[in-house]
C-alpha positions, 0 to 999 in steps of 0.5 A: 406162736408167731416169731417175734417181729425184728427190730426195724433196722436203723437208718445210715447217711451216706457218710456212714462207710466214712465214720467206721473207718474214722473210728467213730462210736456209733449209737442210735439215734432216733432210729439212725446209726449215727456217730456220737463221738470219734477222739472224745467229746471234750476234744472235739467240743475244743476244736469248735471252740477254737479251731473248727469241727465237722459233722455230719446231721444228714439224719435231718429231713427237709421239705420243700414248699413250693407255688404261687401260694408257698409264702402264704401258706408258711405264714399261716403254718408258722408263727415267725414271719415269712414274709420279712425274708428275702430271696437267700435268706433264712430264719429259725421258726416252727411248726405250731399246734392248736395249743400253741404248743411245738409240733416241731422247731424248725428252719425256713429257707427262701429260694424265691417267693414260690420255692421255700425249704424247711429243715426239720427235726430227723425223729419228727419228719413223718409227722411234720410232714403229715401235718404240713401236707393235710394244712397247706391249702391253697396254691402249695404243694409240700413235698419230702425231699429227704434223701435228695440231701446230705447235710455237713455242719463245719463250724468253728473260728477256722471254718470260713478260711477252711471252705474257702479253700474247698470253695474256691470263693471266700463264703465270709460274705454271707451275713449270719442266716444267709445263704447262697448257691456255690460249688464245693470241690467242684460239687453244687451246695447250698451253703448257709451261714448257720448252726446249732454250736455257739460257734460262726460256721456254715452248713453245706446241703449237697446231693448225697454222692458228694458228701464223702468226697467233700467231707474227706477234703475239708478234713484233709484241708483242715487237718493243719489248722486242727479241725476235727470230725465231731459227733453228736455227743459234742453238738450236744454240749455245744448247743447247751452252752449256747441255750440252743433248744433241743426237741424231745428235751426242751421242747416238745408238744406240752410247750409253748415258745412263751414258756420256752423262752423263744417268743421271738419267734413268734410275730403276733403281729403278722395276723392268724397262724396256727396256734395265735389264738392259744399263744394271745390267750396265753401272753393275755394271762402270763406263763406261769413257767419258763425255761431257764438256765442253771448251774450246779451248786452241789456235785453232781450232774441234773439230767433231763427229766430230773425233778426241780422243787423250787421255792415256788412249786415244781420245776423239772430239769429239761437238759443237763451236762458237764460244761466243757468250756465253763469246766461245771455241771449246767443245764436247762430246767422250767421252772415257774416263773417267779423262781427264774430270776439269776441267782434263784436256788432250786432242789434237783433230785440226782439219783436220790440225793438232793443236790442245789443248783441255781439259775444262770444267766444265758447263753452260758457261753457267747462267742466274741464277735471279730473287731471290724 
């Protein structure tokens, strides 16, 4: 009898010397050894929240799509509209089956008209990239270029005078999904004002032997003003509470961006994409589920893949967790559509008790914009 196979050993950022010594917990995280909290969840959810936080996400895969046909080919591969972007400009859009349904959420940034690069999910980078390579077509040509990027997210009320510091030139005037080229700590990065937290903030793509260097000195800069490293732990009650979706949870390939409640990305009127006619058929006939948020009226926590029965059929809970900033048990959940109302009471099954819960307005938190 042959040997039984080793386990495929997890993947490491080149940050991840950096977390050991900050006394990170690591865990797996699709595949990757990554760090899921340092001080604590709580505390690192309140420095975002009010101060700053660091993360590390260089676990993120990133594709280039480049060619006199690269604009082209991202309008038929994606239903958000490339077209209205402008050189430094990104925006939030995804990767579509024939069903319409999510093969991947995603970011598209424009370098120029032939030089674009998404940001995907790091579990689904071999396959987008697969199932971009094999529909480009055309004059454009995909390319995987992961490990040429490390990725820092600093986010945070404190996080444009924190890298201003670093930077030596003020980023605060880069409108909300815009980026631009400058040096950190003397290191090249492509800073975008952007994140996955509720929060202002910026994410810095640098070449992987800046990223210790430039991760030590926002914390040292930063240190005074209360910033923290932060793992994912955090970035998960944050993006929650800004009813950010999360692939895998939210999302995935049984879901459309109409029953996901992100049908602002999609553009039907840009012409064909991948997925148009499915999502027409679909907008034609009406969902007949959404995403919707919740909070908990019994005790109790509703996690993902909790059943929901609600008034008007079965439901099930997609994201849950414990609110920090809010201080009680919220979450996501599809329910059909006539049960999506604000105010609208449901059953969730925790652990074998039945616990109410009752949909929310969302975003659970937003943050208050600066007075001009």
């Amino acid at each position: 009898m042959s040997a039984p196979a080793e386990a495929a050993a997890l993947k490491r950022t080149p940050l991840f010397s950096l977390h050991r010594e900050l006394g990170a917990k690591l865990i797996d995280f699709g595949g990757w050894e990554m760090p899921v909290q340092y001080s604590g969840i709580l505390e690192e959810h309140r420095a975002v929240r009010e101060r700053a936080g660091l993360f590390d996400v260089s676990h993120m895969g990133e594709l280039e799509v480049r060619g006199p046909g690269a604009a082209a080919a991202l309008q038929r591969l994606t239903p958000n509209d490339v077209s209205r972007l402008s050189d430094g400009r990104c925006h939030y859009s995804a990767f579509l089956t024939d069903q319409g349904t999510f093969v991947d959420d995603l970011l598209v940034y424009r370098r120029s008209g032939e030089d674009f690069l998404l940001v995907v999910n790091a579990s689904n980078r071999p396959k987008d990239f697969a199932w971009a390579r094999s529909r480009i077509g055309g004059t454009a040509e995909v390319t995987d270029v992961s490990d040429a990027w490390a990725l820092l997210a600093l986010q945070g009320p404190l996080a444009g005078s924190i890298l201003a510091r670093a930077a030596g030139e003020d980023p605060t005037d880069l409108a909300y999904y815009a980026f631009r080229t400058m040096k950190v700590e003397g290191f090249p990065a492509l800073v975008s004002r952007t994140g996955y937290t509720g929060e202002d903030g910026f994410e810095l793509y640098l070449a992987p032997e800046a990223a210790e260097p430039v991760m030590r000195a926002l914390l040292d800069l930063g240190r005074s003003e209360g910033l923290l490293p932060c793992g994912l732990g955090a970035r998960d009650t944050l993006r929650l509470e800004a009813k950010m979706a999360l692939y895998g949870n939210d999302i995935d390939d049984t879901v459309t961006p109409w029953e996901a409640d992100l049908g602002w990305i999609v553009k039907m009127e840009k012409g064909d994409f991948i997925g148009r006619d499915a999502l027409a058929e679909q907008k034609a006939a009406g969902v007949s589920r959404k995403l919707a948020g919740f909070e908990m009226v019994d005790r109790g926590i509703a996690r993902h893949g909790y059943p929901a029965a609600a008034p008007h059929g079965a439901g099930i809970v997609t994201s849950g967790t414990h609110s920090p900033t809010l201080k009680k048990p919220i979450g996501l959940a599809l329910l059909p559509v006539a049960d999506t109302a604000v105010g609208t009471e449901f059953e969730t099954d925790i652990r074998g008790r039945a616990a109410r819960a009752r949909v929310a307005p969302t975003p659970f938190y937003k943050r208050k914009k600066e007075a001009p």
